[in-house]
Structure formats: structure tokens, C-alpha cells
N, CA, C and O atoms as a printed pandas DataFrame, in Angstrom:
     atom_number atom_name residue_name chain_id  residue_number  x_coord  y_coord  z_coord
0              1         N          UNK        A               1  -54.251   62.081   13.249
1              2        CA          UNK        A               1  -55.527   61.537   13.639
2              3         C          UNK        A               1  -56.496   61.658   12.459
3              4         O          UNK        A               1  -56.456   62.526   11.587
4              5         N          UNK        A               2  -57.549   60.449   12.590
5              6        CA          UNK        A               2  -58.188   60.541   11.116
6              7         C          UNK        A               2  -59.291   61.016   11.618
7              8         O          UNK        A               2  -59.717   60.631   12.707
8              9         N          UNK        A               3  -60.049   62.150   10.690
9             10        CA          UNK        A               3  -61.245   63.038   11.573
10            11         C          UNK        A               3  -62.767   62.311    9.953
11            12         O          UNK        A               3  -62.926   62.273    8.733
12            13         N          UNK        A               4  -63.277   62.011   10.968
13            14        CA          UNK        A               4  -64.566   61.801   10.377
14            15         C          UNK        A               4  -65.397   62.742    9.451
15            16         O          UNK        A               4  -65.342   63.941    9.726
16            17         N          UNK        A               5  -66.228   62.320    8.293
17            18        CA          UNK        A               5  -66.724   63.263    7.680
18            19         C          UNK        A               5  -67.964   63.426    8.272
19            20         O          UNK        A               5  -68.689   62.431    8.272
20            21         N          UNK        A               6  -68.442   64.588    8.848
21            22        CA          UNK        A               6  -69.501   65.004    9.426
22            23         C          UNK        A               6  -70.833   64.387    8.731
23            24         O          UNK        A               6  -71.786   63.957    9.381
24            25         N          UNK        A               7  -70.762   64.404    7.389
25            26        CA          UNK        A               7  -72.124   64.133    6.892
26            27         C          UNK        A               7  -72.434   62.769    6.933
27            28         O          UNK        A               7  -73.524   62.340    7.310
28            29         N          UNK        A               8  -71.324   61.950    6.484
29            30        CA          UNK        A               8  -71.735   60.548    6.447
30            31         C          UNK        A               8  -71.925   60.056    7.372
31            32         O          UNK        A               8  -72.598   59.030    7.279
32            33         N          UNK        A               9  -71.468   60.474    8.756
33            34        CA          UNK        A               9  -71.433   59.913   10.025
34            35         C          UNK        A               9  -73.127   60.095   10.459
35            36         O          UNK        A               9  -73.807   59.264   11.060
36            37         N          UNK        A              10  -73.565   61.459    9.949
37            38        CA          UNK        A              10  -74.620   62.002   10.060
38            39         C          UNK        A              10  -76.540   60.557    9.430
39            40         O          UNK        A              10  -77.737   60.513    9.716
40            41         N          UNK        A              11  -75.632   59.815    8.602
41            42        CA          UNK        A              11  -76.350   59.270    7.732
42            43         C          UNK        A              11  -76.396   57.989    8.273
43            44         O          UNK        A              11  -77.286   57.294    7.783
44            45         N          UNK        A              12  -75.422   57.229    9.501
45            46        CA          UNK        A              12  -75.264   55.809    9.939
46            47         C          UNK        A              12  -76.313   55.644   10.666
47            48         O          UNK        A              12  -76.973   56.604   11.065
48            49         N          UNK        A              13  -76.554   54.630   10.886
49            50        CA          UNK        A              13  -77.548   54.440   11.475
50            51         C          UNK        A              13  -77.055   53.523   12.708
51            52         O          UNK        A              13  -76.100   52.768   12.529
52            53         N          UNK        A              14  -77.934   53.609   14.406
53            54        CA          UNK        A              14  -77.720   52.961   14.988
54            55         C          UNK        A              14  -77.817   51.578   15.243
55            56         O          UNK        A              14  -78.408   51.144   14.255
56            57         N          UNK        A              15  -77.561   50.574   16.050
57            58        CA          UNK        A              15  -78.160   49.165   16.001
58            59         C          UNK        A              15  -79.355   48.977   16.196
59            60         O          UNK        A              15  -79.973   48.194   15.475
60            61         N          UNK        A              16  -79.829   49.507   16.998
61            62        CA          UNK        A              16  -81.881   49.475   17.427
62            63         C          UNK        A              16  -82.534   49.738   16.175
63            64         O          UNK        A              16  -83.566   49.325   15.646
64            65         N          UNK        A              17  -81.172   50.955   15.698
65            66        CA          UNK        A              17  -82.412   51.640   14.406
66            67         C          UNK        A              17  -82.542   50.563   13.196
67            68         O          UNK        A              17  -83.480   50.544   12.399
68            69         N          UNK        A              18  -81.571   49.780   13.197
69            70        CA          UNK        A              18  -81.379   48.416   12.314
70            71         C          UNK        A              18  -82.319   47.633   12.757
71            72         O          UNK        A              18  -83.166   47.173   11.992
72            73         N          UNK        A              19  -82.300   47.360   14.112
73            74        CA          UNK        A              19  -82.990   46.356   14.671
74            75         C          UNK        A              19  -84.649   46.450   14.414
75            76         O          UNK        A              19  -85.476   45.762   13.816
76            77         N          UNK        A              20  -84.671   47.838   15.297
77            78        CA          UNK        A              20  -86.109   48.207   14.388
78            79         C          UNK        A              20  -86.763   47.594   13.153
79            80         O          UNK        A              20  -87.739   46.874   12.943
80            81         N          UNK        A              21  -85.683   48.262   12.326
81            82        CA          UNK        A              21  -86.388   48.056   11.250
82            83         C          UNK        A              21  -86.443   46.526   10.353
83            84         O          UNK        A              21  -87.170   46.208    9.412
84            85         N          UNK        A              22  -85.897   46.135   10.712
85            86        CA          UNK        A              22  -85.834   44.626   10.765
86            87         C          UNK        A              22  -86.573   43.616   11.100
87            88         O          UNK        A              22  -87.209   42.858   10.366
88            89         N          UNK        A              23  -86.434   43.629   12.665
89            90        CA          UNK        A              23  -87.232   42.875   13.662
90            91         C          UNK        A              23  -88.237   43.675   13.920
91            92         O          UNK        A              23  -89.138   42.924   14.296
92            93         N          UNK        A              24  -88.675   44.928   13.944
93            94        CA          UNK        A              24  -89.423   45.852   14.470
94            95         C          UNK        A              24  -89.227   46.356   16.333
95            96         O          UNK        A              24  -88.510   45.835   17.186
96            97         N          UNK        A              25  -89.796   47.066   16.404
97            98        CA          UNK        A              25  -89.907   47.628   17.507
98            99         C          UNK        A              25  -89.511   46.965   18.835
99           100         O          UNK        A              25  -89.937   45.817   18.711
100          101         N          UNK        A              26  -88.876   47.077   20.139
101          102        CA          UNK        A              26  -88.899   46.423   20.861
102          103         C          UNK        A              26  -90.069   46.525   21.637
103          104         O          UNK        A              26  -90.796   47.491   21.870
104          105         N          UNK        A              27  -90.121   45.195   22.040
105          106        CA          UNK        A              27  -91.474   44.765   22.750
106          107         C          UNK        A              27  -92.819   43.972   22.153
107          108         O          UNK        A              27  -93.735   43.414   22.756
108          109         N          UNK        A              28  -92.527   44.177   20.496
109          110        CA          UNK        A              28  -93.315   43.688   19.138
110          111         C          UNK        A              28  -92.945   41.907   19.367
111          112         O          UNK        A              28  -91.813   41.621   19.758
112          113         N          UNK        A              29  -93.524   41.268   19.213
113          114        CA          UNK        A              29  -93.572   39.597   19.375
114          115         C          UNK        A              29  -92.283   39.758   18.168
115          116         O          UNK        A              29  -91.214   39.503   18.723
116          117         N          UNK        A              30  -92.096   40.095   16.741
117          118        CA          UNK        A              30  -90.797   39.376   16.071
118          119         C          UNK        A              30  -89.443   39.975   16.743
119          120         O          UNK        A              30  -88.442   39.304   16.993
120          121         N          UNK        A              31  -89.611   41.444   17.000
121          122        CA          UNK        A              31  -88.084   41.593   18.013
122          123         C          UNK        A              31  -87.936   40.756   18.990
123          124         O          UNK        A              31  -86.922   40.065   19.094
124          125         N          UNK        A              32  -89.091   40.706   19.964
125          126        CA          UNK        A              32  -88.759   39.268   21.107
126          127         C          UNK        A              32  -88.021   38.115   21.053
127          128         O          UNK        A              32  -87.168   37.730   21.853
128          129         N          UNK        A              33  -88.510   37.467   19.805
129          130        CA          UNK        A              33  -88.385   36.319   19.147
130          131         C          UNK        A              33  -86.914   36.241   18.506
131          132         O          UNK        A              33  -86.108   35.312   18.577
132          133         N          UNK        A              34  -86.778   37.662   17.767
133          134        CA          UNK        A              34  -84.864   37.649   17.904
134          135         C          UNK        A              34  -84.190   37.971   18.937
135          136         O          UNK        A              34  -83.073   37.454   18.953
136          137         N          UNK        A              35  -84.347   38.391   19.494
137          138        CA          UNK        A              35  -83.781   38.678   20.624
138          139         C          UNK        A              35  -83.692   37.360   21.509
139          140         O          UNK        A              35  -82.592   37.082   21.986
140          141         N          UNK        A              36  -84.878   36.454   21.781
141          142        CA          UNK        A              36  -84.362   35.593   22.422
142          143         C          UNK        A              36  -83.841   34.347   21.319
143          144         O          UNK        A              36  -83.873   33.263   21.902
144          145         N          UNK        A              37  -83.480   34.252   20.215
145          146        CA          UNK        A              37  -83.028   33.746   19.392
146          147         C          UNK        A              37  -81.556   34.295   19.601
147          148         O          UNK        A              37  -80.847   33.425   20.105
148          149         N          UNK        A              38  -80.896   35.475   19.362
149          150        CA          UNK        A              38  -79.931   35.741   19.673
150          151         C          UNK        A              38  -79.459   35.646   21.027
151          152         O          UNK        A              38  -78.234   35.529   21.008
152          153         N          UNK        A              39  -79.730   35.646   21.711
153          154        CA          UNK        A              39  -79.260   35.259   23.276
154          155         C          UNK        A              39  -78.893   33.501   23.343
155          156         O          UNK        A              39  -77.881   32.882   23.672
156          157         N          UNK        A              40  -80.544   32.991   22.755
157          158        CA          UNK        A              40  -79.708   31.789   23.140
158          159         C          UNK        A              40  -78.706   31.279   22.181
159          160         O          UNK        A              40  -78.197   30.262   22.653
160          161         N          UNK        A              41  -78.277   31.545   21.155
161          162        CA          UNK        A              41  -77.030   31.766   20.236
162          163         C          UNK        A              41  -76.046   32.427   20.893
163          164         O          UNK        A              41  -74.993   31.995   20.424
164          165         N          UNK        A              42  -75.802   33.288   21.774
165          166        CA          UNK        A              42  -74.612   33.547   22.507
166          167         C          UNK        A              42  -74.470   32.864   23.837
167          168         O          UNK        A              42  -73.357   32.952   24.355
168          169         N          UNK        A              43  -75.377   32.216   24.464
169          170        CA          UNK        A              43  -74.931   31.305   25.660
170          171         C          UNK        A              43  -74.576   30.142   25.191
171          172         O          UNK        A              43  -73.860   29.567   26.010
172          173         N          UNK        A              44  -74.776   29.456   24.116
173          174        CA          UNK        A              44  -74.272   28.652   23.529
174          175         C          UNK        A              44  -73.305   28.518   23.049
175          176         O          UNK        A              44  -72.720   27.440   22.944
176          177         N          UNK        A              45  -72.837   29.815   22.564
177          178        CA          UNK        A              45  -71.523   29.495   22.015
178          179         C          UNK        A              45  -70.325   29.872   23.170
179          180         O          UNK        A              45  -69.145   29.664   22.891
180          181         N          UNK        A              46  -70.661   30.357   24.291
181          182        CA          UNK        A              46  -70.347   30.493   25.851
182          183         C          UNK        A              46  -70.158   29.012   25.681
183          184         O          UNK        A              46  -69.281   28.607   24.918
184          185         N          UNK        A              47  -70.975   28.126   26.384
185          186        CA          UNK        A              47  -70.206   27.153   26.836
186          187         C          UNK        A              47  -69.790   26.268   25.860
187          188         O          UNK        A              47  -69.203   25.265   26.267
188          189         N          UNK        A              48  -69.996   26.430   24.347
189          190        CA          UNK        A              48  -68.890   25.738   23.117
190          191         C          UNK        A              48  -67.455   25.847   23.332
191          192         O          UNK        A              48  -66.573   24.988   23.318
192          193         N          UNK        A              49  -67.421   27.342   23.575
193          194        CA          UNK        A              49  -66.179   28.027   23.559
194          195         C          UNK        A              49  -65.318   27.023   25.110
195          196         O          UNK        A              49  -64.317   26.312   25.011
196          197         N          UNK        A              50  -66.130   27.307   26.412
197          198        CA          UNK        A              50  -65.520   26.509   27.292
198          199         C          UNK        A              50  -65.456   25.257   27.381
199          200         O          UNK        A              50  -64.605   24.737   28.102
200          201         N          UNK        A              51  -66.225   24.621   26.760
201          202        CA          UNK        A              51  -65.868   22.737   26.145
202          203         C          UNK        A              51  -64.636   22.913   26.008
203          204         O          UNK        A              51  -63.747   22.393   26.681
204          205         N          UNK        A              52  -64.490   23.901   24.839
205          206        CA          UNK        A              52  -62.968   23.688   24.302
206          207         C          UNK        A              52  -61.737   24.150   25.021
207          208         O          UNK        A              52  -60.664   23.592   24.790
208          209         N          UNK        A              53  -61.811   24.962   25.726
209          210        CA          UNK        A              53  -60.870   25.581   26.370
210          211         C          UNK        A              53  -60.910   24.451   27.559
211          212         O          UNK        A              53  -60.094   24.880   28.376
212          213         N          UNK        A              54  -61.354   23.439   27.977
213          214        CA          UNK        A              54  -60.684   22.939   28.754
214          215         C          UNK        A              54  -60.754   21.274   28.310
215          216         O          UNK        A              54  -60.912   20.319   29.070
216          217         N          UNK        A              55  -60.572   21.259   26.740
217          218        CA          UNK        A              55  -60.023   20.011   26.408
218          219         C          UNK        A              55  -61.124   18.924   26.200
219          220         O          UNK        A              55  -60.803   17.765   25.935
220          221         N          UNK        A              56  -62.477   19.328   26.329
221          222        CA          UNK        A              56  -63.160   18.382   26.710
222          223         C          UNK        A              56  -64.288   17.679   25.133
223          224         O          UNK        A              56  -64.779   18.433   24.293
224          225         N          UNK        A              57  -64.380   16.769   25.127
225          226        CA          UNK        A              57  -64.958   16.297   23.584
226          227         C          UNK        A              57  -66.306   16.597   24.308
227          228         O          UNK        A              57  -66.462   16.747   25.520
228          229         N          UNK        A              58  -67.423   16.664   23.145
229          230        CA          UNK        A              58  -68.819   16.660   23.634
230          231         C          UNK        A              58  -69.060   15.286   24.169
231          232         O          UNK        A              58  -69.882   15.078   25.062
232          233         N          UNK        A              59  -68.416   14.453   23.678
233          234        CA          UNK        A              59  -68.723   12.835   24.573
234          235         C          UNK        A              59  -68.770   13.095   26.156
235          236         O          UNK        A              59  -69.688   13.094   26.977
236          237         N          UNK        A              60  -67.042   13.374   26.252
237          238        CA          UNK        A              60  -66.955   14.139   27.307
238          239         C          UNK        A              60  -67.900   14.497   28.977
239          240         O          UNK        A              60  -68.141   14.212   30.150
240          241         N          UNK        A              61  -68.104   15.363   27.769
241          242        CA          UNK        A              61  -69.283   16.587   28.283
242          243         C          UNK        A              61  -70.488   16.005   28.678
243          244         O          UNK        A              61  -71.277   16.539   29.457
244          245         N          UNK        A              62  -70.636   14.935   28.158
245          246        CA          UNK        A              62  -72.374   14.310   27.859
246          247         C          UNK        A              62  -72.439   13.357   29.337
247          248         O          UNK        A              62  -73.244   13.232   30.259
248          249         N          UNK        A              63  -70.925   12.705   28.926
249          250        CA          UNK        A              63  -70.722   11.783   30.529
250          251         C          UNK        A              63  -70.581   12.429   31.438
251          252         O          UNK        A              63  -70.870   11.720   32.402
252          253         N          UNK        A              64  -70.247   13.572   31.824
253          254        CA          UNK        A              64  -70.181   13.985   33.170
254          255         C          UNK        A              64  -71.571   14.635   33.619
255          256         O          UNK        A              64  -71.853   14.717   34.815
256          257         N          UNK        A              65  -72.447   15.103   32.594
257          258        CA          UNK        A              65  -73.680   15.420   33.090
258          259         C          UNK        A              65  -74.505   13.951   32.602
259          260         O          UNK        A              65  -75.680   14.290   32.738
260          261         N          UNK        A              66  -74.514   12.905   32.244
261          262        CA          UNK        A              66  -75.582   12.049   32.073
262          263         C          UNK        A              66  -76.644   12.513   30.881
263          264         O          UNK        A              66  -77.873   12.538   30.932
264          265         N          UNK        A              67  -75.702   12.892   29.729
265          266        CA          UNK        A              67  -76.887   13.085   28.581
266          267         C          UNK        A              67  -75.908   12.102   27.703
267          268         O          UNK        A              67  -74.961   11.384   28.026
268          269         N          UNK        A              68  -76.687   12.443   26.185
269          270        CA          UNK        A              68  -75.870   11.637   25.367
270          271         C          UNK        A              68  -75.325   12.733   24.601
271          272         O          UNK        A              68  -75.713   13.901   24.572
272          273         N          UNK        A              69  -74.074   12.019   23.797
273          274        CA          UNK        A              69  -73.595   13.468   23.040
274          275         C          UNK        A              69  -74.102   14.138   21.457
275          276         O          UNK        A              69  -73.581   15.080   20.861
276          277         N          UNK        A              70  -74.563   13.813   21.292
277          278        CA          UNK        A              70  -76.255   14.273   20.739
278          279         C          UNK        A              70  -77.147   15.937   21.215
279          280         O          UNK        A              70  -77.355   17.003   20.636
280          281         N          UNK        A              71  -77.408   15.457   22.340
281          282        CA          UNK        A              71  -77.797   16.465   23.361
282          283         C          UNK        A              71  -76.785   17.822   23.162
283          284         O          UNK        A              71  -77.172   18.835   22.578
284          285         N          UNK        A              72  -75.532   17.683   23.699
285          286        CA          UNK        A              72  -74.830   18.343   23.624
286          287         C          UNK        A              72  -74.651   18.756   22.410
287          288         O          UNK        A              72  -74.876   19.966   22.382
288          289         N          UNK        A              73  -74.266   18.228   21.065
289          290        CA          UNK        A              73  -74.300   19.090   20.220
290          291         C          UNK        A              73  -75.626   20.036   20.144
291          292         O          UNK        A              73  -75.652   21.251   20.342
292          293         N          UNK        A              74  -76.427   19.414   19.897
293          294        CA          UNK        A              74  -78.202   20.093   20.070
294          295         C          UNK        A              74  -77.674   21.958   21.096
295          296         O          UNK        A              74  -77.550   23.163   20.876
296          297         N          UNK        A              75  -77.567   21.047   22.082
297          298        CA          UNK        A              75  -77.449   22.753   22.962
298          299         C          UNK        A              75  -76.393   23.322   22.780
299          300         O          UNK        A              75  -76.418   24.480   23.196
300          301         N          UNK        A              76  -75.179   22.921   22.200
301          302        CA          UNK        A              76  -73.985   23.868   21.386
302          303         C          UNK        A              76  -74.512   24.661   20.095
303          304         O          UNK        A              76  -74.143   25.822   19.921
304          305         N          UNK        A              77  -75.467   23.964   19.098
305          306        CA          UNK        A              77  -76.260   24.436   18.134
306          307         C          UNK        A              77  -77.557   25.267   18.276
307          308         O          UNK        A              77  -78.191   25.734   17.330
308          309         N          UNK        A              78  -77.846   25.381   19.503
309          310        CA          UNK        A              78  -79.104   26.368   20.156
310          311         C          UNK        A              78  -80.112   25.129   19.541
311          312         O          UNK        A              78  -81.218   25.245   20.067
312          313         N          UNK        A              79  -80.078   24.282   18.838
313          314        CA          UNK        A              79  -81.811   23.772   18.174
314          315         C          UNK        A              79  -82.198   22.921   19.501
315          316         O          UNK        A              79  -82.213   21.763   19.085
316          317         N          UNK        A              80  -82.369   22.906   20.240
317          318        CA          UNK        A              80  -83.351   22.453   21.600
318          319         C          UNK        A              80  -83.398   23.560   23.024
319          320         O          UNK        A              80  -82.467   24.062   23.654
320          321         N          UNK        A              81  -84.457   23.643   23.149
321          322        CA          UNK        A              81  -84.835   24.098   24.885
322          323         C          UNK        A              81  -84.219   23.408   25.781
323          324         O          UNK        A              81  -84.458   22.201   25.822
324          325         N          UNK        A              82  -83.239   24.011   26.760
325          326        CA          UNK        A              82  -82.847   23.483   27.486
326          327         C          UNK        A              82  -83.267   23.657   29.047
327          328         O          UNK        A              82  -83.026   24.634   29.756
328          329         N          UNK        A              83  -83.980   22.425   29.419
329          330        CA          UNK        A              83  -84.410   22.826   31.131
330          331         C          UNK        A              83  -83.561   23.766   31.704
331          332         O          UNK        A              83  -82.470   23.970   31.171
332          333         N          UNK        A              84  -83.914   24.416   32.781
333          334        CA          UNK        A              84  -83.063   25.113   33.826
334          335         C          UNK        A              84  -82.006   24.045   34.641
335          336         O          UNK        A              84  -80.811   24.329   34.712
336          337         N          UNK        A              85  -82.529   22.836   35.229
337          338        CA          UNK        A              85  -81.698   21.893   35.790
338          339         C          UNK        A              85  -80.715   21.172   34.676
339          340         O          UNK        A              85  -79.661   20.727   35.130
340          341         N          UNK        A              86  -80.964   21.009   33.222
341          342        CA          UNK        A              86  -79.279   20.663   32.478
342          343         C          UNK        A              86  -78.767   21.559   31.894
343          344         O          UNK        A              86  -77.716   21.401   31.273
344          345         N          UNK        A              87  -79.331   22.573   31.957
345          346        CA          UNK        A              87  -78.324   23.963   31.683
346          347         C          UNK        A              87  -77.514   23.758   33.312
347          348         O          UNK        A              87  -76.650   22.888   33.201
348          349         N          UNK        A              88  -77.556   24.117   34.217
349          350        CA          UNK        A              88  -76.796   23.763   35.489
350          351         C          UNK        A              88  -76.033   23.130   35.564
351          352         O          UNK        A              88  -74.836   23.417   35.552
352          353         N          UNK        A              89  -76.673   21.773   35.694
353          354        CA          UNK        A              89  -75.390   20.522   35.078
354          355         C          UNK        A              89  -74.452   20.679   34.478
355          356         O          UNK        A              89  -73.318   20.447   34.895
356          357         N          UNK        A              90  -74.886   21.323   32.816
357          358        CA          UNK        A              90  -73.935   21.437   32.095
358          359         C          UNK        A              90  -72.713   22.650   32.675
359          360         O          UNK        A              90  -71.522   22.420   32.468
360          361         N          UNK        A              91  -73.183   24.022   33.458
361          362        CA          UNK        A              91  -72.619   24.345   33.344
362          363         C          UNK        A              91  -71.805   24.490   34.552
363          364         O          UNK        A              91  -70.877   25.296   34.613
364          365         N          UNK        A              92  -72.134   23.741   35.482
365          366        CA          UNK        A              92  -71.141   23.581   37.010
366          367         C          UNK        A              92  -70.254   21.926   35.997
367          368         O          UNK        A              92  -69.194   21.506   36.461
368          369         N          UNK        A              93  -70.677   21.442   35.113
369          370        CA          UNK        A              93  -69.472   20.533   34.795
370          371         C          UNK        A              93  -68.081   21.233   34.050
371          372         O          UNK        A              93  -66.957   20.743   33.942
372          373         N          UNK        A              94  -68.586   22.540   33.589
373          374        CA          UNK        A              94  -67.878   23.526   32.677
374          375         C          UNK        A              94  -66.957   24.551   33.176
375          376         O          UNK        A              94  -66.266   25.328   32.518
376          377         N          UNK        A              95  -67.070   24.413   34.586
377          378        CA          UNK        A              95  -66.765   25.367   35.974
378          379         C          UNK        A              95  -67.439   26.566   36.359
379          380         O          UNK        A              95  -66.968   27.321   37.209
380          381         N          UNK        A              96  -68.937   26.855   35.544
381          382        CA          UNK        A              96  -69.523   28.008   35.666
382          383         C          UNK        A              96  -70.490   28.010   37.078
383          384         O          UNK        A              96  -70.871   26.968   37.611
384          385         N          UNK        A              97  -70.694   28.879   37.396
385          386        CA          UNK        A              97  -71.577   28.539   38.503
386          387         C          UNK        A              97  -72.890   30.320   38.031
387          388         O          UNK        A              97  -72.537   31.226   37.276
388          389         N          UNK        A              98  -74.024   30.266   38.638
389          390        CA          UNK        A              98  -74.887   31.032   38.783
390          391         C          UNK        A              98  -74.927   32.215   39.800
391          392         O          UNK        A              98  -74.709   31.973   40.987
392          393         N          UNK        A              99  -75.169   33.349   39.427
393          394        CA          UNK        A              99  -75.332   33.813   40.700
394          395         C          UNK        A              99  -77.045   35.069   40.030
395          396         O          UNK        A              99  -77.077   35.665   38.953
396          397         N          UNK        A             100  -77.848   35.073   40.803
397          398        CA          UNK        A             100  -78.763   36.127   40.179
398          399         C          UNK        A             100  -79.316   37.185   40.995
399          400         O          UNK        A             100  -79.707   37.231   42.162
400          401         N          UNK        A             101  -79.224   38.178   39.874
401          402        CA          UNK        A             101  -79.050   39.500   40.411
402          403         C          UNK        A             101  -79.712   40.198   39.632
403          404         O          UNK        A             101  -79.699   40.373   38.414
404          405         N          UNK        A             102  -80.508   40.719   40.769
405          406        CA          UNK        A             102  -82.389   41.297   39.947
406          407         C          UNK        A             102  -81.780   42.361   39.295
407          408         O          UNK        A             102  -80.945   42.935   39.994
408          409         N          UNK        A             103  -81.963   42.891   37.957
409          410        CA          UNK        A             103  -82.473   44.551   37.571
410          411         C          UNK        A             103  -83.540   45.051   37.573
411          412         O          UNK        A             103  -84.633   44.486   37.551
412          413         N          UNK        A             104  -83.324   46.063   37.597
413          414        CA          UNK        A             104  -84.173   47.132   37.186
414          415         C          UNK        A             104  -85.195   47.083   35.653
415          416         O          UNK        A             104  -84.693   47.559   34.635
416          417         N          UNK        A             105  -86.702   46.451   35.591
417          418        CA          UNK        A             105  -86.727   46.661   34.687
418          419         C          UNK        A             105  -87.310   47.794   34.334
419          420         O          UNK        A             105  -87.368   48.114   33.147
């Protein structure tokens, strides 16, 4: 087993503590701003990933919800806001469905 050197481990730093210092603080308007920058960069590439896994071209994709495929690249690339009603669309055409479930904030 490979045993870690106490000191250097001592010296890493966590992700927040990156994040911090980066974006700053959470709750600061530029962490927000990545944060929801990174989110919508991972729901996007969520339903990129399921385009593909079930064969489907963005043309495709565009005809079964009534956009053009344009659109679809746009919201595969995060560069547009996407309503709540064609995020839906898109993603009951994708086989996803919603379900929401309050936390704790």
C-alpha cells in the first residue's frame, strides 16, 4: 500500500479553497456567476451526452421538439437561456422526465 507523505498532503488545498480564491467566496456575485455558469455547462452536456446515446442528430432533436437545429446546438453549447417549457420538451423528447424535491437550504 502506498502511504502518503504527511506534509505535502498537509499543503493541498481543498476545492472551495480553490474556488474561493478564484471566484471568491460563496454567496459573492462572481462565485454565483460560476457556479451557475458551471451548472449550466453540466446539464448540457447531460443531454449532449443523451442525444448521442440514443442515435439522435441535433436535426433530429430540433424536429421532435419544434426548434431549429441551431437552437439545439446553442443549448448543447450552454450560449443561450433556455425557458423552463423547452428545456422540458427537450428533455421528455430525450426520455428524461422531472421530478422536484425541495432541500434544505
Amino acid at each position: 500500500m502506498i502511504q502518503l507523505n504527511p506534509e505535502k498532503v498537509a499543503k493541498l488545498h481543498s476545492t472551495n479553497e480553490l474556488l474561493d480564491k478564484k471566484y471568491g467566496k460563496r454567496g459573492t456575485a462572481s462565485r454565483e456567476a460560476f457556479q451557475e455558469k458551471a451548472f449550466t455547462w453540466y446539464y448540457c452536456e447531460i443531454l449532449k451526452e443523451r442525444r448521442k446515446e440514443l442515435k439522435l442528430t441535433q436535426k433530429e432533436l430540433a424536429d421532435r421538439v419544434g426548434k431549429e437545429r441551431s437552437y439545439i446546438a446553442y443549448v448543447e453549447s450552454g450560449k443561450t437561456d433556455v425557458q423552463v417549457s423547452s428545456l422540458v420538451r427537450i428533455a421528455n423528447a430525450l426520455g428524461f422526465s422531472f421530478e422536484l424535491i425541495p432541500r434544505n437550504l
